[in-house]
Rosetta silent file (secondary structure, phi, psi, omega in degrees, C-alpha in Angstrom):
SEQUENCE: XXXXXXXXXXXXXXXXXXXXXXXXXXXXXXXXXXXXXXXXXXXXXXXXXXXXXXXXXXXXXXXXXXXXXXXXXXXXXXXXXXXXXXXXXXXXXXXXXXXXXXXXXXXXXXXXXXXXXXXXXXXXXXXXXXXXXXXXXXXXXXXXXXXXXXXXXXXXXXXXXXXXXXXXXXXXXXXXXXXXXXXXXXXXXX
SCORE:     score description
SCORE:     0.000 S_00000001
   1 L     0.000  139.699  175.230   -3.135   27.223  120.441 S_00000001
   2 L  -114.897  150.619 -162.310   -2.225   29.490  123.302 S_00000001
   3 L  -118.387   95.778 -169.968    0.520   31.700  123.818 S_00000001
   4 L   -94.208  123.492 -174.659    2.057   32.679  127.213 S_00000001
   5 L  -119.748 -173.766  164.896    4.894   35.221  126.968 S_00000001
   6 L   -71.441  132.955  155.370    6.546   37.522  129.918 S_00000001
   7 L   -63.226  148.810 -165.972    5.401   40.099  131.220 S_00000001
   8 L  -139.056  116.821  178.554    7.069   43.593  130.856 S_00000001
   9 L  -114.936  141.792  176.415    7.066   46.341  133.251 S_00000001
  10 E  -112.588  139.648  165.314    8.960   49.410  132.168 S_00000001
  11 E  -125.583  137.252  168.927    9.541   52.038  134.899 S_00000001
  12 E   -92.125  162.596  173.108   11.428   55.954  134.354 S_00000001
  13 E  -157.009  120.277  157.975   12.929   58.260  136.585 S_00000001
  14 E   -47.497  115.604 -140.993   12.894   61.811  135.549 S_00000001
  15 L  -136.592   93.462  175.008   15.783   63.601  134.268 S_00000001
  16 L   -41.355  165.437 -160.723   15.732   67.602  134.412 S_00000001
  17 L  -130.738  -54.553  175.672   16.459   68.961  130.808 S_00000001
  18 L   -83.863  119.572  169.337   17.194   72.325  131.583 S_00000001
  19 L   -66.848  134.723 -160.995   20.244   73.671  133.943 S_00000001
  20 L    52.942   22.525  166.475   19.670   75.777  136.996 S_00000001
  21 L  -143.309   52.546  175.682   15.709   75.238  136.710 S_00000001
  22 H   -87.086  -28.362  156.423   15.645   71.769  137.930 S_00000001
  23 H   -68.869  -31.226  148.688   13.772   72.102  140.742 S_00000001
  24 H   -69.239  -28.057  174.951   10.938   73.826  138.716 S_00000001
  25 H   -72.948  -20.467  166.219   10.874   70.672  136.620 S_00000001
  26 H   -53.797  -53.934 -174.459   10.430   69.165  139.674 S_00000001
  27 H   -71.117 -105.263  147.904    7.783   70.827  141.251 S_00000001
  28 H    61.156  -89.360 -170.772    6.092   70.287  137.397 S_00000001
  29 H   -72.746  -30.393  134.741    6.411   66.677  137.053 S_00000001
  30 L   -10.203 -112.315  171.765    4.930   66.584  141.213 S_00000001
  31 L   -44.203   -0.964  150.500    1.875   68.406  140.246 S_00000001
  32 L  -119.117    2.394  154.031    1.173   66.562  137.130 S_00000001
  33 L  -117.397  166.498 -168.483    2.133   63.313  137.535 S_00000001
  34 L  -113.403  109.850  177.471    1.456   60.342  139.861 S_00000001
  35 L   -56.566  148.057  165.857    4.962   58.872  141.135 S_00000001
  36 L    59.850   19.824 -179.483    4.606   54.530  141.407 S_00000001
  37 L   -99.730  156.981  170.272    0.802   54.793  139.738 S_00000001
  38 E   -65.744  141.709  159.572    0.855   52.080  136.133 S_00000001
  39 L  -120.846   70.984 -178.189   -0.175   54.776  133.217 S_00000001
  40 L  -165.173  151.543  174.368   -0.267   51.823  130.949 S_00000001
  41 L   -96.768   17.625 -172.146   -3.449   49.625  130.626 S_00000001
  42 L   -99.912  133.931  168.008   -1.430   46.367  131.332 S_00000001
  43 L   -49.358  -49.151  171.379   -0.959   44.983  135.001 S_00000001
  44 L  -113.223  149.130 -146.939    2.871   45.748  134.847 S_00000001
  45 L  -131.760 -160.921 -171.804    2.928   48.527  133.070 S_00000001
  46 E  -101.765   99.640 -168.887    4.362   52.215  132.159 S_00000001
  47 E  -126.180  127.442  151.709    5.539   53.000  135.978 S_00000001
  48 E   -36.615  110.225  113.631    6.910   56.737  137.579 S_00000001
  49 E   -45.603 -146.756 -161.718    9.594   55.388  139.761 S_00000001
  50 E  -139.866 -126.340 -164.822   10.758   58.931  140.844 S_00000001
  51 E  -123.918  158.479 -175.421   13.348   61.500  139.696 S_00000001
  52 E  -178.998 -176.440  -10.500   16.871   60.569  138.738 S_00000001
  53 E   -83.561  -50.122 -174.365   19.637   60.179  137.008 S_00000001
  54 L   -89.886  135.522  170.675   20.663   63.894  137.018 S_00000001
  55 L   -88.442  -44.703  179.688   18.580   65.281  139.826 S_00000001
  56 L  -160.819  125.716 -148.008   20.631   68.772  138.818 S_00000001
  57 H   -46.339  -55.060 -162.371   23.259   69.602  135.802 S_00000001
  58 H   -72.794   17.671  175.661   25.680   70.857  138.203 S_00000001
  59 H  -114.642   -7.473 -169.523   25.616   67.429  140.620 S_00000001
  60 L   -74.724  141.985  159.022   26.530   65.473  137.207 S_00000001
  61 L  -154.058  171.175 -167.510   30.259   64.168  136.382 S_00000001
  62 L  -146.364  150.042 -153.124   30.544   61.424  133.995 S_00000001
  63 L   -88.678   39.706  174.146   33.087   58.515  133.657 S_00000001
  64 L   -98.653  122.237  170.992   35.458   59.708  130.518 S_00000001
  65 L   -85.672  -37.615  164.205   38.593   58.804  132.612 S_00000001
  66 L   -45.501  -11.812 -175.123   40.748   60.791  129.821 S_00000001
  67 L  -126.612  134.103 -167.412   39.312   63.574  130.698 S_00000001
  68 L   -55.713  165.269 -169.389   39.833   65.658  133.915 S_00000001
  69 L   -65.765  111.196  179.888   37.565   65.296  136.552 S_00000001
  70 L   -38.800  145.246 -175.981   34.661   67.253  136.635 S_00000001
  71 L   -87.005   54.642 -166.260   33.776   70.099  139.503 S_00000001
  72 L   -82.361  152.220 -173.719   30.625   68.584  139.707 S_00000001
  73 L    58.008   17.885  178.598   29.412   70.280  143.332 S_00000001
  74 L   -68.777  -27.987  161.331   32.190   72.479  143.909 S_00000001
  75 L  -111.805  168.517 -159.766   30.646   75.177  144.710 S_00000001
  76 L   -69.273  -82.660 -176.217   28.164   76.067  147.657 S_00000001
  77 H   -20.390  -35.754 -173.833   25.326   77.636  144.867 S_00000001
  78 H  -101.219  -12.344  171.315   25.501   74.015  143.617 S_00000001
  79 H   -69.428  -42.529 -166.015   25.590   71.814  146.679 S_00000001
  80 H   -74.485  -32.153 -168.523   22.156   74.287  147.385 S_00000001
  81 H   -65.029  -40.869 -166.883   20.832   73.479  144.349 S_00000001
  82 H   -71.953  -49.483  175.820   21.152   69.509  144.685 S_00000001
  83 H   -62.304  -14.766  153.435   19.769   70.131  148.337 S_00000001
  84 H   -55.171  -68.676  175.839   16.698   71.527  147.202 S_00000001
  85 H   -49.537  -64.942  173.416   15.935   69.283  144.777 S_00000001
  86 H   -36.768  -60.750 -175.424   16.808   66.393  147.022 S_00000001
  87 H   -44.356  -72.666  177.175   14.734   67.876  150.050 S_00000001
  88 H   -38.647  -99.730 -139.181   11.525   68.380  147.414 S_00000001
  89 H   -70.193    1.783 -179.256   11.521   64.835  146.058 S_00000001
  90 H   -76.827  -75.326 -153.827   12.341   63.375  150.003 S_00000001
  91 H   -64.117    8.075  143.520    9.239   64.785  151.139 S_00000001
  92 L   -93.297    2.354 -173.489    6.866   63.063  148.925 S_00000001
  93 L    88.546   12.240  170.492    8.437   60.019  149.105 S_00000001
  94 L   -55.167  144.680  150.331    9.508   60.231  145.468 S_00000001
  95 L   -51.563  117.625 -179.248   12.584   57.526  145.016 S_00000001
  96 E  -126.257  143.776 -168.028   15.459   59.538  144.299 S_00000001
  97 E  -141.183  130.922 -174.480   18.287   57.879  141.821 S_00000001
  98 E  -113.262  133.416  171.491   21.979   59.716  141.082 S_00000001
  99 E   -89.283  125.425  145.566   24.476   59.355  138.017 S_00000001
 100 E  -173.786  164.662 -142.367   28.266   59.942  139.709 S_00000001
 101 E  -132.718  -56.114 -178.821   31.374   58.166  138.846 S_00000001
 102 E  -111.824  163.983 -134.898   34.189   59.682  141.676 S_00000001
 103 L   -87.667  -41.433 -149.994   34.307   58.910  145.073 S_00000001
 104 H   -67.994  -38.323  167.755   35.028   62.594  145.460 S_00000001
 105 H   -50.178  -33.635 -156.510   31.116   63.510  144.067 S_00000001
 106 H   -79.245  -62.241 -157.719   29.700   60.220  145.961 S_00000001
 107 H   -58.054  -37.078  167.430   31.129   62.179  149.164 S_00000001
 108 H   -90.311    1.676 -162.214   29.231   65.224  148.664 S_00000001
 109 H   -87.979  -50.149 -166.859   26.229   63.788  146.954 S_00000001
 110 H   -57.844  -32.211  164.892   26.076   61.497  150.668 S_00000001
 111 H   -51.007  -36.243  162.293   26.381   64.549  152.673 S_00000001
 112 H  -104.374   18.951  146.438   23.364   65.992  151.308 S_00000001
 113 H   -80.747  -83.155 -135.688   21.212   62.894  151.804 S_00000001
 114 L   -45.742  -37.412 -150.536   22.448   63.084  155.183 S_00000001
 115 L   -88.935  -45.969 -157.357   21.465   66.834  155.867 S_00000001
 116 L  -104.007  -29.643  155.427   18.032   66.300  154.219 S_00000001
 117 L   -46.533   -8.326 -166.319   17.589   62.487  156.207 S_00000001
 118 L  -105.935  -13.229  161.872   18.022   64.907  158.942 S_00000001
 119 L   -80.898  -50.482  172.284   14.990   66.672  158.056 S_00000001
 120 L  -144.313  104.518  175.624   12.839   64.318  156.660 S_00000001
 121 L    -6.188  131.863  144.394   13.649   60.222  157.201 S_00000001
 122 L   -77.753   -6.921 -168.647   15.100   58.208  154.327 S_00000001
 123 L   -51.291  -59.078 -178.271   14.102   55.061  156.138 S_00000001
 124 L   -95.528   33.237 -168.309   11.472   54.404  153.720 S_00000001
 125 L  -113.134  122.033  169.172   12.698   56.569  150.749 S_00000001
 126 L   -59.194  100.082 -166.474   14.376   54.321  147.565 S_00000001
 127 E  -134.591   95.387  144.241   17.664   56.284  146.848 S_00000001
 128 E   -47.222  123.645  139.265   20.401   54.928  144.045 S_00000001
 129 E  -104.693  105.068  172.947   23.821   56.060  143.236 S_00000001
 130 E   -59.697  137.031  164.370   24.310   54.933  139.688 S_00000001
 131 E    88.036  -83.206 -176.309   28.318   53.991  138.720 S_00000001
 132 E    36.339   54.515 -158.191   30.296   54.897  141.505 S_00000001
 133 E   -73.427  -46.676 -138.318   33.458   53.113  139.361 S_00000001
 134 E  -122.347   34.013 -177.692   35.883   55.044  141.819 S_00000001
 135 L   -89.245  130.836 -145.275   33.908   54.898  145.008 S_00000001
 136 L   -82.465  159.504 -176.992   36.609   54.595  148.523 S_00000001
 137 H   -79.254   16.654 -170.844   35.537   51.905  150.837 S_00000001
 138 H   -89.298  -15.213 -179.915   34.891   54.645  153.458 S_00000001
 139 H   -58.470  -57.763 -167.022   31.879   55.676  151.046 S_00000001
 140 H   -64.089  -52.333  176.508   30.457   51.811  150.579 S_00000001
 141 H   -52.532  -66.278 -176.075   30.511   51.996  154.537 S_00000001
 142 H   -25.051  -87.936   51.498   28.701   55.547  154.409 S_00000001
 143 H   104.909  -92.282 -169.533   26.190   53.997  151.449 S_00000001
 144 H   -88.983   14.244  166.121   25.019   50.792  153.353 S_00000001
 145 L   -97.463   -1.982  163.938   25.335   52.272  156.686 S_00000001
 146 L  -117.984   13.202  165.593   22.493   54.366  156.005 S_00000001
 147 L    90.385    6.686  171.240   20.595   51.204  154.140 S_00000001
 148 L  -100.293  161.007 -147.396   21.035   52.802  150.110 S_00000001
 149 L  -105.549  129.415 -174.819   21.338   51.245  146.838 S_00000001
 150 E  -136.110  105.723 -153.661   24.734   51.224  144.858 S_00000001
 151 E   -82.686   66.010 -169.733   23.997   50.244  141.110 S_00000001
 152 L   -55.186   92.762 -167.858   28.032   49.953  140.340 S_00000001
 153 L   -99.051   93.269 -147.375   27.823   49.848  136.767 S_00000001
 154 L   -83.016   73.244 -179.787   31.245   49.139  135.670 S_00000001
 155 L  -111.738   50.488  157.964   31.429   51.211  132.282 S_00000001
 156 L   -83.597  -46.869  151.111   34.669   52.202  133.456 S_00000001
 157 L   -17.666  -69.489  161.939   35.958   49.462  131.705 S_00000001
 158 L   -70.523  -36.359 -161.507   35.776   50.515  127.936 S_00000001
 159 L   -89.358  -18.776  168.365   36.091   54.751  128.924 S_00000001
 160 L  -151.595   71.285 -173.127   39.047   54.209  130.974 S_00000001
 161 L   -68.912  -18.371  173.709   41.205   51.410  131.065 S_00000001
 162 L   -96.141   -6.513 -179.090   44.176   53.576  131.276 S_00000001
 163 L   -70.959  126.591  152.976   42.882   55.100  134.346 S_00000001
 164 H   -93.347   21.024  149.966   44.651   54.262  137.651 S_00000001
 165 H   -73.358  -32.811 -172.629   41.888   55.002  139.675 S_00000001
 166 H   -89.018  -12.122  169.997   39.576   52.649  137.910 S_00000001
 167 H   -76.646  -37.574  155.402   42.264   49.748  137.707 S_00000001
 168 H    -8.999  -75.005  170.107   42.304   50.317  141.471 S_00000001
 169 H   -35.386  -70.120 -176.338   38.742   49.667  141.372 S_00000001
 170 H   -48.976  -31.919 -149.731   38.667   46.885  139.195 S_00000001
 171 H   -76.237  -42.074 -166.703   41.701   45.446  140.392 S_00000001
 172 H   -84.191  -10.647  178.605   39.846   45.206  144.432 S_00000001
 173 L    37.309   67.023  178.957   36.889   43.366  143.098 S_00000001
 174 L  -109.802  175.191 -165.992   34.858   44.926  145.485 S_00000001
 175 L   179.243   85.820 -155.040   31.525   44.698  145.197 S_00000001
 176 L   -48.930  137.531  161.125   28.686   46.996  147.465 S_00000001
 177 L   -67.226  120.486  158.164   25.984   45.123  149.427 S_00000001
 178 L  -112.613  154.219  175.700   22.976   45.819  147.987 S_00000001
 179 L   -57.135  153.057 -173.666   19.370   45.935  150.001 S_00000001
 180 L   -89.577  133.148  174.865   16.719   43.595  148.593 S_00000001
 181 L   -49.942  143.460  155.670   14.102   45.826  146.417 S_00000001
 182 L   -48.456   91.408  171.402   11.011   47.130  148.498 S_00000001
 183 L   -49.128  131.253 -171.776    7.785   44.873  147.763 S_00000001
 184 L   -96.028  148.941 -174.136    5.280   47.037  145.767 S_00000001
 185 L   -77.110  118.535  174.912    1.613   46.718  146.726 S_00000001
 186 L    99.830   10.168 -171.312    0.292   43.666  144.237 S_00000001
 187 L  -177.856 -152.058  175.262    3.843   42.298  143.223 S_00000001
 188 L  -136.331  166.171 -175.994    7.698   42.942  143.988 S_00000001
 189 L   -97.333  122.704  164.041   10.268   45.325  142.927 S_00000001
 190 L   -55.174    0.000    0.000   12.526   43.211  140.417 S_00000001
């Protein structure tokens, strides 16, 4: 009797470990790994997708609504850091994918796409912002006015329910265009 099951491709995105050396981990994972090749011996496979969620500890804030907002990027030293990082994974064409929760983070993380799009094209570069429970709709214009992917993952729900920014949210049942995944040479992007 034969047995046909699904197929299962798992893909990562690299997530510095260390604070202020994130850009060495970068460089690192670059030289020793192959972004988009299968390392699995199965047609969909074990796949590098590129680097993400925290690109760099100081670009992170996280959605406990109970808790004050984080300075994530507040200072210049930390904006540079994220711009680095950013720049480095643009120009190989690494996929770059961001954790951030407020609109106020979204606004500086899109500034420094913009800065480093101005240096080297984003047209064809795969770039997520993860959460975004509190993102303003001048962002979601910003966001699909430059053609990027906005994974709104509404765990806002359970961490802050008491929040009125995220009842805002919830409340506007808005809900970001997203771009159709990039067809991968031999398949599609789910």
């Amino acid at each position: 009797m034969e047995t046909r099951g699904l197929g299962a491709r798992v893909s990562y995105y690299l997530f510095t470990q260390t604070p202020e050396k994130e850009l060495d981990a970068f460089r690192y994972w670059a030289r020793n790994f192959d972004q988009g090749k299968n390392m699995a011996d199965t047609a969909n496979g074990y796949v590098l997708e590129g680097g993400g969620e925290f690109l760099t500890w100081n670009a992170g804030d996280f959605g406990n609504f109970t808790a004050p907002h984080p300075e994530a990027l507040e200072k210049p030293h930390m904006r540079q850091e994220l711009y680095e990082v950013t720049r480095f994974l643009a120009e190989r064409d690494w996929p770059i994918r961001i954790h951030t929760t407020y609109d106020q983070t979204v606004s500086k993380i899109l500034d420094i796409w913009k800065k480093v799009d101005a240096e080297h094209s984003f047209d064809d570069l795969r770039c997520i912002i993860d959460h975004v429970e509190t993102i303003s709709d001048q962002n979601i214009e910003r966001v699909t006015r430059h053609d990027q992917d906005m994974h709104d993952k509404v765990c806002a729900y359970h961490a802050g329910d008491a929040s009125p920014e995220v009842r805002h949210y919830l409340a506007s049942n808005r809900t970001p265009r997203r771009r159709p995944a990039k067809p991968e040479a031999g398949g599609t992007k789910p």
